[in-house]
C-alpha positions in Angstrom: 89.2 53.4 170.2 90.4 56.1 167.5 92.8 57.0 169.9 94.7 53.6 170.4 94.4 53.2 166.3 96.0 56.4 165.5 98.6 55.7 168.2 99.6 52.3 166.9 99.9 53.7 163.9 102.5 56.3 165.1 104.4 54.0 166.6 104.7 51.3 163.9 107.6 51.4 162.0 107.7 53.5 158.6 107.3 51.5 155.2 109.8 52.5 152.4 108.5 51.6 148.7 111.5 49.4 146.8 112.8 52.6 145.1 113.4 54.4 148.3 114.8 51.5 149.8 117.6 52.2 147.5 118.6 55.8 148.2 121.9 55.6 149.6 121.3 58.4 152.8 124.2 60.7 154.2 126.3 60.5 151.0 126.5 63.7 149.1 126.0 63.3 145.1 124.1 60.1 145.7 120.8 59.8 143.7 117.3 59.9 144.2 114.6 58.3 142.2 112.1 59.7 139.3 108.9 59.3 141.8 110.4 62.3 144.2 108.7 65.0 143.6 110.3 68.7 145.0 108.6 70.2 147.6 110.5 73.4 148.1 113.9 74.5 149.7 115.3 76.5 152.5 119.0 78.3 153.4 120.7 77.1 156.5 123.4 78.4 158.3 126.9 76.3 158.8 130.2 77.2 160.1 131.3 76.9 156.5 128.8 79.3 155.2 125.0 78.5 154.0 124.1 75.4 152.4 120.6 74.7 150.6 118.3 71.8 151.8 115.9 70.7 149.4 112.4 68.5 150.8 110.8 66.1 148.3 107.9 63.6 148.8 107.9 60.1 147.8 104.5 60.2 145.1 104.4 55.9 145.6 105.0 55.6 149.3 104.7 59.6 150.8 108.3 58.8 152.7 109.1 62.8 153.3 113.0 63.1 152.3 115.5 66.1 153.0 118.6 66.5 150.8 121.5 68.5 151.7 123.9 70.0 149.4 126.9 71.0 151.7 129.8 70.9 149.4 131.8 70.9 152.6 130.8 67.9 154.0 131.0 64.2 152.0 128.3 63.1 154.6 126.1 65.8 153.9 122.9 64.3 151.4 119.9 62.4 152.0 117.8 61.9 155.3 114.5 60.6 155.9 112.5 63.1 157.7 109.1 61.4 157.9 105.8 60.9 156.2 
């Protein structure tokens, strides 16, 4: 029975809180809210050279969020990345 609860509870859809509702995703330069807390960052690779990713947590809903700052690329910026 823990099983099928922890299943359905994967595969129900994930629950943004109002503020993250509003974070405009894959825009570069497009803000965040004051209830993200930074998590750490990493260097990646691109043909362009490296850009930094940055992970924050949501502290009101947990929502896991990933921004990219690729100068190079306007569609570079904010992804949900889980919980």
């Amino acid at each position: 029975m823990t099983k099928d609860l922890a299943r359905q509870n994967e595969l129900k859809p994930m629950a943004l809180c109002e503020p993250c509702q509003g974070i405009q995703r894959n825009w570069r330069k497009a803000p965040g809210h004051a209830e993200l807390v930074q998590r750490g960052n990493r260097q990646e690779d691109r043909e362009q050279g490296p850009v930094t990713i940055t992970r924050y947590v949501c502290d009101r809903c947990g929502t896991a969020w990933e921004y990219e700052n690729d100068k190079t690329n306007q569609k570079a910026g904010w992804s949900v990345v889980g919980r």
